[in-house]
Residue frames as a rotation matrix with the C-alpha (Angstrom) as fourth column:
UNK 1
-0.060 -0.972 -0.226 -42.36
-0.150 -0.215 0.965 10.71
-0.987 0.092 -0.133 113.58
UNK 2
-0.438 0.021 0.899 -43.50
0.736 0.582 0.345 8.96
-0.516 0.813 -0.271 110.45
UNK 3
0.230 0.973 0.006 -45.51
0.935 -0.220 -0.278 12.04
-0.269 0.069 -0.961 109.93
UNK 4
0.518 -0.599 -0.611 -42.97
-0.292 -0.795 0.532 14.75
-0.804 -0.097 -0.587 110.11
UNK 5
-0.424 -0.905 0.019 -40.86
-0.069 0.054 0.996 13.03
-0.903 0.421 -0.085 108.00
UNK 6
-0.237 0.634 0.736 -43.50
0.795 0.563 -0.228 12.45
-0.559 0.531 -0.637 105.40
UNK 7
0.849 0.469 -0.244 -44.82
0.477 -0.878 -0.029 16.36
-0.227 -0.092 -0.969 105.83
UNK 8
0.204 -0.761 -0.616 -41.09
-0.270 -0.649 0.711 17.25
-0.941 0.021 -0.338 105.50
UNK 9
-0.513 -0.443 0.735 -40.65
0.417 0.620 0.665 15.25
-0.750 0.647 -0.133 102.30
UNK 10
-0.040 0.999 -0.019 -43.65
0.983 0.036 -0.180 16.51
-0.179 -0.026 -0.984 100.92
UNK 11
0.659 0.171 -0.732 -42.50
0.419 -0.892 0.169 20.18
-0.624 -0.419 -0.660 101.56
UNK 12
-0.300 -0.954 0.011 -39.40
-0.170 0.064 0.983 19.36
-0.939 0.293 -0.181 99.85
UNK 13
-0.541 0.060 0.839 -41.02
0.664 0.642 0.383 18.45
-0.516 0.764 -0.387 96.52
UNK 14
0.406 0.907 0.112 -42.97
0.869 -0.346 -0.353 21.15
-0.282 0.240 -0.929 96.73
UNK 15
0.867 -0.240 -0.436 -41.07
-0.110 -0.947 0.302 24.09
-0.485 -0.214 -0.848 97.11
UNK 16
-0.238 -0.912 -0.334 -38.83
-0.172 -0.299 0.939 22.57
-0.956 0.281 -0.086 94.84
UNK 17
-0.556 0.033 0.831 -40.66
0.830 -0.020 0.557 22.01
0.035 0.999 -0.017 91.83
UNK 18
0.842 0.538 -0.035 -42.54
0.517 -0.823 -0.235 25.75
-0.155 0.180 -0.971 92.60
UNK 19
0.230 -0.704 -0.672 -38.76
-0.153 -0.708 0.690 26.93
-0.961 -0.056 -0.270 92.08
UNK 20
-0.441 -0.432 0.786 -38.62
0.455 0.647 0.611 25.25
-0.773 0.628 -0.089 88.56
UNK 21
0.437 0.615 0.656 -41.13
0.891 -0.198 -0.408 27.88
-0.120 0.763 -0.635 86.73
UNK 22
-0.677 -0.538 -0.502 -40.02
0.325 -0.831 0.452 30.82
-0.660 0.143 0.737 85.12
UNK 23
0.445 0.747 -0.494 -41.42
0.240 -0.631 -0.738 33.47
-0.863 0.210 -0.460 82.95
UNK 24
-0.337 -0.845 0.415 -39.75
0.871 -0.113 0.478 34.70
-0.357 0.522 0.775 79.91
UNK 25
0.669 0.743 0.024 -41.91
0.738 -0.660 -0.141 37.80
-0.089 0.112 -0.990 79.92
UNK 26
-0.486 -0.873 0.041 -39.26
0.766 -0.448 -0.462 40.33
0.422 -0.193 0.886 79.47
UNK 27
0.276 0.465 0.841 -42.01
-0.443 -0.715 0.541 43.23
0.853 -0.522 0.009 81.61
UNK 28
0.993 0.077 0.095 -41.19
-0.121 0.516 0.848 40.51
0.016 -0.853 0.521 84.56
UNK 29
0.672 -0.702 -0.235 -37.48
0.599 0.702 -0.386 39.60
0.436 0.119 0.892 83.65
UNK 30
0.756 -0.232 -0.612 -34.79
0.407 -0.567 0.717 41.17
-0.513 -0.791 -0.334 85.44
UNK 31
0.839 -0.192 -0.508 -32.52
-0.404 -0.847 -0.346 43.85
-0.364 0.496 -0.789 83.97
UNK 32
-0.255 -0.894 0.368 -29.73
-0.467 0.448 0.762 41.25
-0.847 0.023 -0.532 83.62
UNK 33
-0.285 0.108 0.952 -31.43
0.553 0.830 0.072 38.95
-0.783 0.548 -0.296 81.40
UNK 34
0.698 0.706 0.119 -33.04
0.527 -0.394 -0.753 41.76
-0.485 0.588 -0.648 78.99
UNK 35
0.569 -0.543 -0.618 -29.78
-0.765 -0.626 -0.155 43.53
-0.302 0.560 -0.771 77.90
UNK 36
-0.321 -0.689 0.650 -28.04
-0.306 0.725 0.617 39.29
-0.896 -0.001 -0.443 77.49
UNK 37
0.491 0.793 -0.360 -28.43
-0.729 0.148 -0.669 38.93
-0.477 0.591 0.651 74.06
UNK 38
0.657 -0.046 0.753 -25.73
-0.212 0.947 0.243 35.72
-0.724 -0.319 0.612 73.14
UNK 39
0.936 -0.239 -0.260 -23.84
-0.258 0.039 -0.965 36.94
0.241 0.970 -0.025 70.42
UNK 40
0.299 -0.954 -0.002 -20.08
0.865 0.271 -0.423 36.14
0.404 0.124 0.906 69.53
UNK 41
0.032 -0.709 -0.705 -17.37
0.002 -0.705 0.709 38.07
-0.999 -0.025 -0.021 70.13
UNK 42
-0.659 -0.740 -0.138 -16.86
0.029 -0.209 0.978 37.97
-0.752 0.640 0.159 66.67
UNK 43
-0.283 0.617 -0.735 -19.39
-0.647 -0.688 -0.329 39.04
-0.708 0.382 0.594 64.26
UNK 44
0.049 -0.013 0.999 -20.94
0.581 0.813 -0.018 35.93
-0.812 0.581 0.048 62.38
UNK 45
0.922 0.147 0.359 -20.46
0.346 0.106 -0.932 38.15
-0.175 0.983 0.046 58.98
UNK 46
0.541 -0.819 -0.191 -16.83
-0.721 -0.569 0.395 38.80
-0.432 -0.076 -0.898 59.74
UNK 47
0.976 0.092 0.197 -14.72
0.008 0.889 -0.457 37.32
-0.217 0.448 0.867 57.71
UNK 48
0.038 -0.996 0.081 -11.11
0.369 -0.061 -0.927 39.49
0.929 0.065 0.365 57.43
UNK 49
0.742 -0.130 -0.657 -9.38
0.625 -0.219 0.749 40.69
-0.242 -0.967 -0.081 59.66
UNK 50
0.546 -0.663 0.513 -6.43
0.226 -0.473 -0.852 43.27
0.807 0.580 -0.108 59.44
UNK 51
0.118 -0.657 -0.744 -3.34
0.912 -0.224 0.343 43.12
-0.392 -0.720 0.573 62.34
UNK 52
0.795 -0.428 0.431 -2.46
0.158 -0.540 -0.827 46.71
0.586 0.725 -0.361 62.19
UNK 53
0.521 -0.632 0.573 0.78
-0.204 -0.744 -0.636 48.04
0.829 0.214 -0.517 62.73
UNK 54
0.465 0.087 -0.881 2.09
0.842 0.262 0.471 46.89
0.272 -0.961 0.048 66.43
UNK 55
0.510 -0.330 0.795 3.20
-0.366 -0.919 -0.146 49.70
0.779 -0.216 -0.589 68.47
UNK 56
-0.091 -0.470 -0.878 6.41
0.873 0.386 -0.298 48.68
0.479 -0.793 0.375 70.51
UNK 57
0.629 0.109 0.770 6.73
-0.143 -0.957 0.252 50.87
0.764 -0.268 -0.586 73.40
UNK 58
0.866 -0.443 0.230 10.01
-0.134 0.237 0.962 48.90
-0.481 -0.864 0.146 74.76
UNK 59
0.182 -0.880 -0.439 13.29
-0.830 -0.377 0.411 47.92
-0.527 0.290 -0.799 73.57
UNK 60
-0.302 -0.060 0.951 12.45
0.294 0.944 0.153 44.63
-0.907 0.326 -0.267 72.40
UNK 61
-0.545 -0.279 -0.791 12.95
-0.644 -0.464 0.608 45.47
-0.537 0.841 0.073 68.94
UNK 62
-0.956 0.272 -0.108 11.92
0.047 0.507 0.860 42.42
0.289 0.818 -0.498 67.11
UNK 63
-0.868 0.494 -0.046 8.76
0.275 0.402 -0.873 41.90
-0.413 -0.771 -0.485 69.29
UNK 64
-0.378 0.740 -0.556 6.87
-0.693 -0.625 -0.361 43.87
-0.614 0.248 0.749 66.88
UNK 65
-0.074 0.227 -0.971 7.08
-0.991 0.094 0.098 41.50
0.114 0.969 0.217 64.04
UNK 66
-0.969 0.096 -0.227 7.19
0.128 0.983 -0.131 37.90
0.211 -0.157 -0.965 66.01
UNK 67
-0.748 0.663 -0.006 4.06
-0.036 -0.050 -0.998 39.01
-0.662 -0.747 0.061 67.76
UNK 68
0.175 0.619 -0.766 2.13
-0.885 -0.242 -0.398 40.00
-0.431 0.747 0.505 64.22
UNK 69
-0.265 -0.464 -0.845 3.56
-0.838 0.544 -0.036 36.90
0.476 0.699 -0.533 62.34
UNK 70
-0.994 -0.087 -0.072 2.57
-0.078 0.989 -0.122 34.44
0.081 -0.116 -0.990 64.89
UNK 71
-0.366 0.929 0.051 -0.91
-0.076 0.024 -0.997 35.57
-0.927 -0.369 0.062 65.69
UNK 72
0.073 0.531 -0.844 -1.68
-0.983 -0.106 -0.151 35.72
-0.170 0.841 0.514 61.49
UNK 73
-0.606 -0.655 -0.451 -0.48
-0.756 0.651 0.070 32.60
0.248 0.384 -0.890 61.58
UNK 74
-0.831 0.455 0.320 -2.73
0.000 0.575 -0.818 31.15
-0.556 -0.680 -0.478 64.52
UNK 75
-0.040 0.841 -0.539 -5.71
-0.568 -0.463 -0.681 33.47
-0.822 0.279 0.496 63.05
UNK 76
-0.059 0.418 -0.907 -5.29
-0.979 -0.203 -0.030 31.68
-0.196 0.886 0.421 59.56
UNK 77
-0.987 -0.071 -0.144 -4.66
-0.034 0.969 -0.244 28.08
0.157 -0.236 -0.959 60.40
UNK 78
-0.560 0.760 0.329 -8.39
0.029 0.414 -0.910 27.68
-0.828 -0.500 -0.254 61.91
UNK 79
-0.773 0.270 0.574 -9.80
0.629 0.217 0.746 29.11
0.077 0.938 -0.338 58.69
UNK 80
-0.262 0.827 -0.497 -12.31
0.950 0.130 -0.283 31.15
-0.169 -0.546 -0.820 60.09
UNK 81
0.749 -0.033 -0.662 -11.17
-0.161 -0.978 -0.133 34.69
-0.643 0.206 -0.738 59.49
UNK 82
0.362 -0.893 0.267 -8.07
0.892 0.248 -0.377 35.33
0.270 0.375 0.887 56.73
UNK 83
0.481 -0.107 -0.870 -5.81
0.504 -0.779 0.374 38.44
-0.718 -0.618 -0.321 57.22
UNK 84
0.762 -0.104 0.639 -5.40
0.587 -0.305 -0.750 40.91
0.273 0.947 -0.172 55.15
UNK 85
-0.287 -0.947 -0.144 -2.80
0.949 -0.302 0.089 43.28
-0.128 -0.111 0.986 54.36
UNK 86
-0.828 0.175 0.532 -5.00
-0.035 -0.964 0.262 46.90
0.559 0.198 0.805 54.34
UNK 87
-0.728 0.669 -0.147 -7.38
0.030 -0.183 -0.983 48.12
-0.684 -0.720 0.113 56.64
UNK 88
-0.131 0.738 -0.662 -9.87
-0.951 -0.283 -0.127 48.99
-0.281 0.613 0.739 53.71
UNK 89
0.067 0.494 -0.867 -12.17
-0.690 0.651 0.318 46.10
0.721 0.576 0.385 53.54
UNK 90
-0.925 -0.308 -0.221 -11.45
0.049 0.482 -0.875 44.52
0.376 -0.820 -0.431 56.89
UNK 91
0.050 0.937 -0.346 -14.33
0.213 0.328 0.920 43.31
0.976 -0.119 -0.183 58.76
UNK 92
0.967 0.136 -0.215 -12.41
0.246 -0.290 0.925 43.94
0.063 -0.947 -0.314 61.87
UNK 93
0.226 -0.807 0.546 -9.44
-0.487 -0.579 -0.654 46.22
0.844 -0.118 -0.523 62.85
UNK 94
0.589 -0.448 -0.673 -6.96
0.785 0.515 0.345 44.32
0.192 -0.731 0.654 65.56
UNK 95
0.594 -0.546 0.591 -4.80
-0.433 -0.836 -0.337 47.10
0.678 -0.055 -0.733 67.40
UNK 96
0.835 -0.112 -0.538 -2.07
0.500 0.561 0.660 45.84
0.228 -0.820 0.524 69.68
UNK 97
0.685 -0.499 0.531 0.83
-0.464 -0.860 -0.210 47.78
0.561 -0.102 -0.821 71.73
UNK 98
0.469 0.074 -0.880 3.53
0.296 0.926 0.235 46.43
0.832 -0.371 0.412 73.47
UNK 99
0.777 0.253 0.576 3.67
-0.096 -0.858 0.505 48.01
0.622 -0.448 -0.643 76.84
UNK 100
0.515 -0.734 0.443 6.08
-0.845 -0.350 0.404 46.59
-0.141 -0.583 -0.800 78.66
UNK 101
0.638 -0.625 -0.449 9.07
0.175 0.685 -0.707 44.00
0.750 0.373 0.547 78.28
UNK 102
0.496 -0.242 0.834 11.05
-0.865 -0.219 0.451 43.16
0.074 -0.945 -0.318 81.60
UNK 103
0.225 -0.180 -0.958 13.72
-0.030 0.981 -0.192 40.76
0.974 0.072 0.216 82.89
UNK 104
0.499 -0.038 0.866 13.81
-0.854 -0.192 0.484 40.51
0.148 -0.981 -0.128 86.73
UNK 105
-0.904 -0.410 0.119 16.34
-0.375 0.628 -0.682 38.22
0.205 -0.661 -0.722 89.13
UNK 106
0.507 0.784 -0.357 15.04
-0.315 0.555 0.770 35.28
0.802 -0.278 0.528 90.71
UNK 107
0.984 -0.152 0.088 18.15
0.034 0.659 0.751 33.81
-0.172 -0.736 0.654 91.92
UNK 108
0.070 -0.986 -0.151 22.02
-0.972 -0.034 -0.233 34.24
0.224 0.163 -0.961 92.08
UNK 109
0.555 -0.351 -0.754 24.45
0.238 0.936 -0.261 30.60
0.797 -0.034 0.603 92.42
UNK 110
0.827 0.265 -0.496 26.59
0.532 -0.087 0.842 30.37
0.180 -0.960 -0.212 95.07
UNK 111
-0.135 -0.831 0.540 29.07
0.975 -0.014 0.221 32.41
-0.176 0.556 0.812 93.35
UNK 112
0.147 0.492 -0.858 26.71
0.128 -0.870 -0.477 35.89
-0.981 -0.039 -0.191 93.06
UNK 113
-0.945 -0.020 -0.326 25.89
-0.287 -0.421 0.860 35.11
-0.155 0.907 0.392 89.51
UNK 114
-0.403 0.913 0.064 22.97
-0.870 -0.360 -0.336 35.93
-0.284 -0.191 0.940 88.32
UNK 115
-0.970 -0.036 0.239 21.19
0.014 0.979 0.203 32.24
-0.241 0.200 -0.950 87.55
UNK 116
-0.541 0.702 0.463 17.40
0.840 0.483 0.249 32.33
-0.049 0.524 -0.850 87.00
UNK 117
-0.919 0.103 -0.380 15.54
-0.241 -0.910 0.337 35.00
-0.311 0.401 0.861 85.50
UNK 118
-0.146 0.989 0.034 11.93
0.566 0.112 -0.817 36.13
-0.811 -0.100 -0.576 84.54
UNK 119
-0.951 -0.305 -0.043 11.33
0.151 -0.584 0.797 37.46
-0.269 0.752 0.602 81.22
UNK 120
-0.381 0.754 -0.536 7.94
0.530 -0.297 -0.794 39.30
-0.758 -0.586 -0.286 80.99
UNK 121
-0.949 -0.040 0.312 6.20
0.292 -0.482 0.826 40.68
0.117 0.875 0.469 78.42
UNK 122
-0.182 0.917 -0.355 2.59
0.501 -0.224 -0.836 42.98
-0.846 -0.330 -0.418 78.34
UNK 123
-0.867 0.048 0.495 0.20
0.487 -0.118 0.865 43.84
0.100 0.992 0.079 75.90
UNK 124
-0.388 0.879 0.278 -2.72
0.012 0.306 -0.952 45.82
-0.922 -0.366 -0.129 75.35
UNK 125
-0.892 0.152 0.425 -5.32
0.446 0.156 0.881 45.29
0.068 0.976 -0.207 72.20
UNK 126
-0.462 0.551 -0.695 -7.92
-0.364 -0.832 -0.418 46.48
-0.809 0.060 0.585 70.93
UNK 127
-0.895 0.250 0.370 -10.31
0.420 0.196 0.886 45.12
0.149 0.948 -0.280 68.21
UNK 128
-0.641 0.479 -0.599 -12.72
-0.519 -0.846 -0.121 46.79
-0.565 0.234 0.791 66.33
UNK 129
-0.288 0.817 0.499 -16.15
0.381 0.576 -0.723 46.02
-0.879 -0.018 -0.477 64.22
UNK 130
-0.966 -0.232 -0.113 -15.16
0.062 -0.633 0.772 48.22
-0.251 0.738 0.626 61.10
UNK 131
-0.772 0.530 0.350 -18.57
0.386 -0.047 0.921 47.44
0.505 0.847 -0.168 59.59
UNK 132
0.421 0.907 -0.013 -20.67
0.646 -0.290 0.706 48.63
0.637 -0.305 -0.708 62.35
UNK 133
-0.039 -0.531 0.846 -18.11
-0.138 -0.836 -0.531 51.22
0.990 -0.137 -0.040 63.73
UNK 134
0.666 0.583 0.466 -18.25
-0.536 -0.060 0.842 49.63
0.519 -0.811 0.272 67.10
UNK 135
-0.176 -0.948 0.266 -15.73
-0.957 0.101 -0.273 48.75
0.232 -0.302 -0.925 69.81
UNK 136
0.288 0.102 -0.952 -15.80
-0.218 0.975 0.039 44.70
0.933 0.196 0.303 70.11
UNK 137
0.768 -0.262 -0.585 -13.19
0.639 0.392 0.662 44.31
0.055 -0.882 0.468 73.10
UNK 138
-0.126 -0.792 0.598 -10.06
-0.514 -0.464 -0.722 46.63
0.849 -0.398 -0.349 74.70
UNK 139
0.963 -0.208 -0.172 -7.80
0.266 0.631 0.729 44.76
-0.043 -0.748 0.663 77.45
UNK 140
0.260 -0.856 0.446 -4.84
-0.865 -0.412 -0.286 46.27
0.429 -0.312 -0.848 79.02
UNK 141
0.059 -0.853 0.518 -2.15
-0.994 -0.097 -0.047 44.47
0.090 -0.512 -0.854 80.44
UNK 142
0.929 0.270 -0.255 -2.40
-0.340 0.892 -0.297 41.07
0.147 0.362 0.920 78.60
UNK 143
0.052 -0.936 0.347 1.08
-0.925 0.086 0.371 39.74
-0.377 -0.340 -0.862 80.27
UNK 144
0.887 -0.056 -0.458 2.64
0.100 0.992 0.071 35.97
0.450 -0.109 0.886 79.57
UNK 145
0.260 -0.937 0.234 6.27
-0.947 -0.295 -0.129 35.26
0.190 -0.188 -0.964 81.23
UNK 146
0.802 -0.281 -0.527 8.57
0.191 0.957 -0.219 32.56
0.566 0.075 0.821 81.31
UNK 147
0.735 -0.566 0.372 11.73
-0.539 -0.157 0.827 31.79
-0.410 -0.809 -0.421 83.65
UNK 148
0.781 -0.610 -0.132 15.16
0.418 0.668 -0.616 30.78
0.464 0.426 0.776 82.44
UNK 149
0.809 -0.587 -0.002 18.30
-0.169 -0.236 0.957 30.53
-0.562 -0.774 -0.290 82.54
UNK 150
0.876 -0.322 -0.360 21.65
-0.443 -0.238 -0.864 31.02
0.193 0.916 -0.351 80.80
UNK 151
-0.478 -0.877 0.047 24.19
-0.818 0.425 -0.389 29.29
0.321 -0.224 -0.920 82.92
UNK 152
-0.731 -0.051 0.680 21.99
-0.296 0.922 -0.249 26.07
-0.614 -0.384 -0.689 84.48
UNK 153
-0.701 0.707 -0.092 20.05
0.247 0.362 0.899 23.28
0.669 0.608 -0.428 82.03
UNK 154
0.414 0.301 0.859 17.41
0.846 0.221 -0.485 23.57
-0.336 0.928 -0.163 80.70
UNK 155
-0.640 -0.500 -0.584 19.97
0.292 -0.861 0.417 26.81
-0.711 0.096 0.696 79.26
UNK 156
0.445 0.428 0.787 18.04
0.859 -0.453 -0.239 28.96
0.254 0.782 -0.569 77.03
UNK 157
-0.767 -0.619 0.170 18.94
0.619 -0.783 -0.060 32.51
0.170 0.059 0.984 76.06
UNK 158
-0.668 0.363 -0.649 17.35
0.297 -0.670 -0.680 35.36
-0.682 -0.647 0.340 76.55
UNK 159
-0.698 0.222 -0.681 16.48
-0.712 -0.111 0.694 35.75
0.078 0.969 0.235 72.93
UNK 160
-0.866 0.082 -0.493 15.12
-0.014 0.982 0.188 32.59
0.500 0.170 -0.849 72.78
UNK 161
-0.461 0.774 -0.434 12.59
0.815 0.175 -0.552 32.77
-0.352 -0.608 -0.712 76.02
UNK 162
-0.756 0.212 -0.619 11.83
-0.470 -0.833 0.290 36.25
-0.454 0.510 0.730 74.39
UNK 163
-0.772 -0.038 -0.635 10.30
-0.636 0.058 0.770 34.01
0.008 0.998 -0.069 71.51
UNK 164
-0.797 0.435 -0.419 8.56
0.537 0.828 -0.163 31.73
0.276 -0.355 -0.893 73.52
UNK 165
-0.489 0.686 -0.540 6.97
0.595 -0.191 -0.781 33.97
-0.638 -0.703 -0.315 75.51
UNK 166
-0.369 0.726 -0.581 5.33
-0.723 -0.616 -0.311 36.23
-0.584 0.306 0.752 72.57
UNK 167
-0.803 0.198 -0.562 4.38
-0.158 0.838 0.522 32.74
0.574 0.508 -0.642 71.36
UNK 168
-0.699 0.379 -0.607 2.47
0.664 0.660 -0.351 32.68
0.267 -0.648 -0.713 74.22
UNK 169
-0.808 0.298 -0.508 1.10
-0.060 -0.899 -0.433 35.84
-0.586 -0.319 0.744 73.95
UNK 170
-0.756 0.042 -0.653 -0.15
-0.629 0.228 0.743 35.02
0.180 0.973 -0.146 70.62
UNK 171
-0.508 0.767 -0.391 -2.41
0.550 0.639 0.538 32.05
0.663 0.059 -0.746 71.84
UNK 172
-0.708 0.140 -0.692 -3.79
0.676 -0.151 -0.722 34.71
-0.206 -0.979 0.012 74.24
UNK 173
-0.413 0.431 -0.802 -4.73
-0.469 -0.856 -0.218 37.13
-0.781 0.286 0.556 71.75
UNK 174
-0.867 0.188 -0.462 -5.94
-0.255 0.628 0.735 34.50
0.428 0.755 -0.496 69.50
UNK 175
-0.536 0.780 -0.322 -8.36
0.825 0.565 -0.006 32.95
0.178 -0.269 -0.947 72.18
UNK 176
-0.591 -0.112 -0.799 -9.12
0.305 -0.948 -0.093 36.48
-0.747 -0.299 0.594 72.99
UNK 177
-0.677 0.311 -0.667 -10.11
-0.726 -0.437 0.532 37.31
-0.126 0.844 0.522 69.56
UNK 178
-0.732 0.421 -0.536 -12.04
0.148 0.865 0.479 33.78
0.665 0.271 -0.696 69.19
UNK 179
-0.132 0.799 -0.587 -14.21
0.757 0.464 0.461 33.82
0.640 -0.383 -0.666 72.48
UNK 180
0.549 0.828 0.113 -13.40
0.339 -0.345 0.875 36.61
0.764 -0.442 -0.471 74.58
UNK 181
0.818 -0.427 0.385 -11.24
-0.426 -0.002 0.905 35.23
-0.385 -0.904 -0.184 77.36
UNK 182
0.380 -0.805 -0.455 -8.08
0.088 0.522 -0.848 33.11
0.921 0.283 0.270 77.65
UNK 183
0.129 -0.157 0.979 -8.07
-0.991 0.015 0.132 31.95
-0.035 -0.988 -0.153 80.94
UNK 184
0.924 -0.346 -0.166 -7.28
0.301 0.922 -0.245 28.25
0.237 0.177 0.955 79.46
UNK 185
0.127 -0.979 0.159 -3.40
0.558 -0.062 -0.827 29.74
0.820 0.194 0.539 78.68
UNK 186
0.323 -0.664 0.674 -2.93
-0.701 -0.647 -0.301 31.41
0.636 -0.375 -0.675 82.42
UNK 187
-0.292 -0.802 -0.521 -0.36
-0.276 0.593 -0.756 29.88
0.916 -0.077 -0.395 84.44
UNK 188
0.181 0.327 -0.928 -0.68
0.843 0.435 0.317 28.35
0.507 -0.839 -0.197 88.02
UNK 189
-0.677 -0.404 -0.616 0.83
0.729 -0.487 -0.481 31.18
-0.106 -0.774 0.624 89.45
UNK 190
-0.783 0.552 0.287 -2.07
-0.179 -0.641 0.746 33.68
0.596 0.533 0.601 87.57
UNK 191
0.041 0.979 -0.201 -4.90
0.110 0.196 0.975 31.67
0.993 -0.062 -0.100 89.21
UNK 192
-0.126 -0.124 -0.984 -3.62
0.978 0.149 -0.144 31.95
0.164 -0.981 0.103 92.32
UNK 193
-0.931 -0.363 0.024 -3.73
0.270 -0.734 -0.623 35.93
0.244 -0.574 0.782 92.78
């Protein structure tokens, strides 16, 4: 018994340190690792940036200009990039649309008014590499939403959650632009589908 268990121990040590060598031959390396080459999302010689234009494509009227005003904001606070005001000379071109702006029932009181509400908002963007004419990232249907209400506390208006929620867009398309993703800023209900 002492033997087996010895011979098994033995086997174990082996067959894990023969799994510990590697090659870095790239004739041997597998097609995954030979096109991974670690760069940023963001071009270490990038340095502006230029928000252009938003395209609304809903009725939320202001939504163009909270949405452009908070992200220059986010974008210039870190220090990393500044934003300009002209595409010419940007380092990278930011394109964003907003696609869709919704408020949906949740719940009526026992009265059949309407009482909590969902207030939705979707984006998609688009940034560009101006200096090497190349497409960085494009992502449809960047969404945040928030739930309120106008008759029970906490009472917010519609306006109001409006504001929040492209606040929240903002840190989406910020981390977005920074790393890539921005799965930190989705919600419990996001991770769950």
């Amino acid at each position: 018994m002492k033997i087996i268990l010895n011979y098994s121990i033995l086997v174990f040590i082996i067959t894990s340190l023969a799994g510990c060598t590697s090659t870095t031959n790239s004739a041997e390396s597998p097609a995954l690792f030979q096109g991974f080459n670690g760069v940023p999302v963001l071009p270490q010689d990038a340095n502006r940036i230029f928000i252009a234009p938003i395209h609304n494509n809903t009725s939320f009227r202001q939504g163009e200009s909270l949405l452009r005003n908070r992200l220059g904001r986010l974008i210039s606070r870190e220090g990393r990039l500044s934003v300009i005001e002209s595409e010419t000379g940007a380092d990278l071109l930011l394109k964003i649309a907003i696609t869709s702006y919704s408020v949906q029932p949740l719940t009526y009181d026992r009265n059949g008014r309407l009482d909590r509400q969902r207030l939705r908002i979707t984006v998609s963007s688009a940034m560009n590499d101006c200096q090497r004419n190349r497409l960085i990232f494009r992502e449809n249907g960047i969404q945040a939403f928030l739930e309120f209400s106008e008759i029970t506390f906490p009472i917010r208006t519609q306006a109001q959650t409006a504001e929040e929620v492209v606040s929240l867009l903002a840190d989406r398309l910020y981390s977005k632009i920074k790393s890539g993703w921005y799965t930190e800023h989705l919600t419990d209900i996001e991770k769950r589908k």
